[in-house]
C-alpha positions as CSV (number, residue, x, y, z in Angstrom):
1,X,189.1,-123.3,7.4
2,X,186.6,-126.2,5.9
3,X,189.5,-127.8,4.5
4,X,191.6,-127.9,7.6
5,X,188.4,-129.5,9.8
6,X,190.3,-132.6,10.3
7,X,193.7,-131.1,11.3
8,X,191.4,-129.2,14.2
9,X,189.8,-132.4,14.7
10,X,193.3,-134.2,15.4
11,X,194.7,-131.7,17.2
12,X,191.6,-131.6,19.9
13,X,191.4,-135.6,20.2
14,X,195.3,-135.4,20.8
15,X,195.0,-132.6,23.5
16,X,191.6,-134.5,24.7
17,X,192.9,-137.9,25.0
18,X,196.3,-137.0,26.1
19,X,194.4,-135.0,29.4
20,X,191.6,-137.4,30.5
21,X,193.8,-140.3,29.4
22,X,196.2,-139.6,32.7
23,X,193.2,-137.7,34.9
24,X,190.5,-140.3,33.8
25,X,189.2,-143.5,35.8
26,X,190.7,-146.2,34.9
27,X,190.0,-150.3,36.6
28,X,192.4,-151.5,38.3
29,X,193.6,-154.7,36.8
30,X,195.5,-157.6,38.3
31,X,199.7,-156.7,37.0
32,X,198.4,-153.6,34.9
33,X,197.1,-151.5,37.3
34,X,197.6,-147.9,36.3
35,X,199.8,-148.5,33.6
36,X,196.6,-149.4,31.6
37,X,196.5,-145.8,30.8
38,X,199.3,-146.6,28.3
39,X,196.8,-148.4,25.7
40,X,195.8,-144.5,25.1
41,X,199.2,-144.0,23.5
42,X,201.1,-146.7,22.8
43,X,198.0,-148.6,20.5
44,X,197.6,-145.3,18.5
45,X,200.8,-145.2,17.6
46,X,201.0,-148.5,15.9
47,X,197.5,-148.0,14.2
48,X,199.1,-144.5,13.0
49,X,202.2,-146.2,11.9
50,X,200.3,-148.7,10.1
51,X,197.8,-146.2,8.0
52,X,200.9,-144.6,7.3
53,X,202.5,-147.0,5.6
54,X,199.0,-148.0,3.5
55,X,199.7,-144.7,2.2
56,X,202.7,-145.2,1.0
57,X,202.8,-148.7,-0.5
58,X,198.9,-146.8,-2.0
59,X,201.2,-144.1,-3.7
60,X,204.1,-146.5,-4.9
61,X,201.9,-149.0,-6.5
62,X,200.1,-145.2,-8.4
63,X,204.0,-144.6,-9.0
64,X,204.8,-147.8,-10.5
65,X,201.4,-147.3,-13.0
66,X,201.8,-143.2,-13.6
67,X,205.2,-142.8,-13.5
68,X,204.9,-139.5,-12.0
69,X,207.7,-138.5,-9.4
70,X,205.3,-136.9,-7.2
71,X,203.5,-140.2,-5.5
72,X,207.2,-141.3,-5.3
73,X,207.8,-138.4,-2.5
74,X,204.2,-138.9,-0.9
75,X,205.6,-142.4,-0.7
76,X,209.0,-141.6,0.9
77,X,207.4,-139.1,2.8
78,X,204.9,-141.0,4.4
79,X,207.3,-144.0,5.5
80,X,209.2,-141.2,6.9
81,X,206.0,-140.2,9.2
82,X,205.5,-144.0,9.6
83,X,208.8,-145.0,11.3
84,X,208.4,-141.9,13.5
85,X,204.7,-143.6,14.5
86,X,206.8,-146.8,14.8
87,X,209.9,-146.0,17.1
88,X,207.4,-143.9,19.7
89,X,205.0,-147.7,19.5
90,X,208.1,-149.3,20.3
91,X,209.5,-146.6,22.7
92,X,206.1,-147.1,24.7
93,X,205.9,-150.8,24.5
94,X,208.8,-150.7,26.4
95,X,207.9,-148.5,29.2
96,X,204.8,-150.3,29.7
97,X,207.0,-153.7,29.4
98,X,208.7,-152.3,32.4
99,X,206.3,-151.8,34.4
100,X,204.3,-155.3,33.6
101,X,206.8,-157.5,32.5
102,X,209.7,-156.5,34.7
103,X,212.0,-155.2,32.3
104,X,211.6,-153.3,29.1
105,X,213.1,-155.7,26.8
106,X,211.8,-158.9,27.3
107,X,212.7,-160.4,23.9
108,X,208.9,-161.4,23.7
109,X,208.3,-162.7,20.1
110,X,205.9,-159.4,19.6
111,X,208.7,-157.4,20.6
112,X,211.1,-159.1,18.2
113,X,209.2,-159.2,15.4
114,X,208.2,-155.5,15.6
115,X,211.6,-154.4,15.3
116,X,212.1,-156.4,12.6
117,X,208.9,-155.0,10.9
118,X,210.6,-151.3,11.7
119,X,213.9,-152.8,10.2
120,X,211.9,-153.2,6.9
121,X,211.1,-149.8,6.8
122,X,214.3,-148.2,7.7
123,X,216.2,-150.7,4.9
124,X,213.7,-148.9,2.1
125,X,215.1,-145.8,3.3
126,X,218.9,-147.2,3.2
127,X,217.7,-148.8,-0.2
128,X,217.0,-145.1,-2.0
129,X,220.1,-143.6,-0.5
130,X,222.1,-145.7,-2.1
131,X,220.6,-145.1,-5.5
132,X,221.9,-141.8,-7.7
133,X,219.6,-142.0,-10.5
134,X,216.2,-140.7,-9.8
135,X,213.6,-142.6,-11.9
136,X,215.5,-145.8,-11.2
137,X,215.7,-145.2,-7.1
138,X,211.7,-144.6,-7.2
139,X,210.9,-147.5,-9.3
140,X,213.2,-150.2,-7.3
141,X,212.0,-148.6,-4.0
142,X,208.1,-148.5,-4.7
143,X,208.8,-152.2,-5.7
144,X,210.4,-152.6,-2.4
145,X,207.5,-151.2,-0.4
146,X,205.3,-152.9,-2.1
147,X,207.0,-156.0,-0.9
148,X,207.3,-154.9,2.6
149,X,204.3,-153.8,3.4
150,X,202.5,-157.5,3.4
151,X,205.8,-158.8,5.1
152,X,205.3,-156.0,8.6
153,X,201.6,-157.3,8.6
154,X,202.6,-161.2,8.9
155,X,205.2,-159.9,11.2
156,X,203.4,-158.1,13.1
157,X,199.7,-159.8,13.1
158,X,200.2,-163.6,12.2
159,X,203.8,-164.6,13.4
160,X,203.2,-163.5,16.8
161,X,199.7,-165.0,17.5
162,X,201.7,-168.5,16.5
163,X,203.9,-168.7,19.5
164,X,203.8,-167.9,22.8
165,X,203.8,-164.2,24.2
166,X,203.3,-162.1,27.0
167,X,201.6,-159.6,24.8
168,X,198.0,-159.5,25.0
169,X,195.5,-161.1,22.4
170,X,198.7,-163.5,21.4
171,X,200.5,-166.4,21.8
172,X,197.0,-167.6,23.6
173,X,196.8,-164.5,25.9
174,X,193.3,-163.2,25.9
175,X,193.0,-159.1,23.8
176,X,191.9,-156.3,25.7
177,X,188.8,-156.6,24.6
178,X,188.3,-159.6,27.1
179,X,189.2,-157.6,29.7
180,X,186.8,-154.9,31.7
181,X,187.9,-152.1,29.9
182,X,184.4,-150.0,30.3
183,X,182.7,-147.5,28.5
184,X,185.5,-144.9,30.3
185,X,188.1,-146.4,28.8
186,X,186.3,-147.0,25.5
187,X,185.9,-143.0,25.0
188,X,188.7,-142.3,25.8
189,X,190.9,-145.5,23.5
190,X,189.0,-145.4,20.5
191,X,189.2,-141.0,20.0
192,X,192.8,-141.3,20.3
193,X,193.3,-143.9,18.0
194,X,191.0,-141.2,15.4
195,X,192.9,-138.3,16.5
196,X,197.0,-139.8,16.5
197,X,196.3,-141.0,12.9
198,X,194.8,-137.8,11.7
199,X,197.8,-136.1,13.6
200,X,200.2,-138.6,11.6
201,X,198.5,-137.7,8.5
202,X,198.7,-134.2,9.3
203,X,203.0,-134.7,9.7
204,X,203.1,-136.4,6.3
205,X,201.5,-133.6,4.4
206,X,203.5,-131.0,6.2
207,X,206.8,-133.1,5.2
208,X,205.4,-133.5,1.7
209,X,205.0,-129.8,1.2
210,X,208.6,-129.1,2.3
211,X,210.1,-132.2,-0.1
212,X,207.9,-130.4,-2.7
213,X,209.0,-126.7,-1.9
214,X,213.0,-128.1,-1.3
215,X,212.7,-129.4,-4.8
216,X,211.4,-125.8,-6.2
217,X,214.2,-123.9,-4.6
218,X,217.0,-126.5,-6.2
219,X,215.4,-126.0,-9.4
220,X,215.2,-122.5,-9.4
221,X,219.4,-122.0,-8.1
């Protein structure tokens, strides 16, 4: 049980966040309104998809200097868990988009450039299925994510906050944190962020372990 604290931990953030982020007081904002309620979700997401992919491009730069084919599939695996993270950021993005912006896809340079970002990710995954050999797939595609991962953080950090944008804390539009968002809001954002990236976490393990007992059953036929 004292190695599965954090998984507990997760899970009750999640269930926490998740009910007092759509019973909870929230201001009322000029445009946002009640759709403020949405920076419990969709934020998380993207900080989840983002510590994601640290892990991997962590464990292909320890395959590149070991060698050993096991960081190769926390790699994979993690990207895997990552892009997951990454289509639900984008999914609510654009529900929220709707409701604010007018129409879910505005073509707002944030927008744009976080698809591309996801588009990195899902060409790694195109990249190693199109490689037989096995040592040579995981060395070319660590190098790949190595390479990719700087690339999604100037996408989605620099590029944006150097044109103009509807998205908040870019393209001159003042973050939330310049906003009112009190104290209720506070407990409630920064525990989901904890508990969606420990939940994230949580997926990549669980998809590692069945990579890792896949690979024992085809050894064993």
């Amino acid at each position: 049980m004292y190695k599965s604290w954090w998984k507990i931990l997760g899970a009750v953030l999640v269930v926490f966040t998740t009910i007092f982020g759509f019973l909870g007081d929230v201001p009322m904002l000029p445009i946002l309104y009640e759709s403020i309620r949405n920076l419990y979700f969709h934020v998380p997401m993207w900080f989840s998809m983002i510590v994601l992919f640290s892990v991997s491009v962590f464990h292909s730069i320890k395959y590149l200097s070991s060698g050993h084919a096991d960081n190769d599939i926390k790699a994979v695996e993690s990207v895997n868990t990552g892009i997951i993270f990454g289509i639900l950021g984008i999914v609510t993005g654009a529900i929220w988009a709707k409701f604010t912006w007018g129409q879910a896809w505005s073509f707002d340079v944030k927008q744009n450039f976080a698809a591309i970002a996801l588009l990195l990710y899902f060409a790694y995954l195109v990249l190693r299925n199109a490689i037989d050999e096995e040592q040579k797939r995981a060395k070319i595609s660590a190098i790949y994510n190595i390479f990719a991962f700087p690339m999604m953080v100037v996408l989605l950090f620099v590029l944006p906050r150097l044109s103009d944008s509807l998205h908040p804390g870019n393209g001159g539009n003042p973050g939330f944190n310049s906003y009112d968002l009190d104290s209720r809001m506070r407990m409630i954002f920064y525990p989901a962020c904890i508990g969606w990236i420990l939940v994230g976490y949580w997926i990549y393990t669980l998809l590692y372990r069945t990579r890792i007992l896949e690979q024992k059953r085809n050894n064993s036929l």
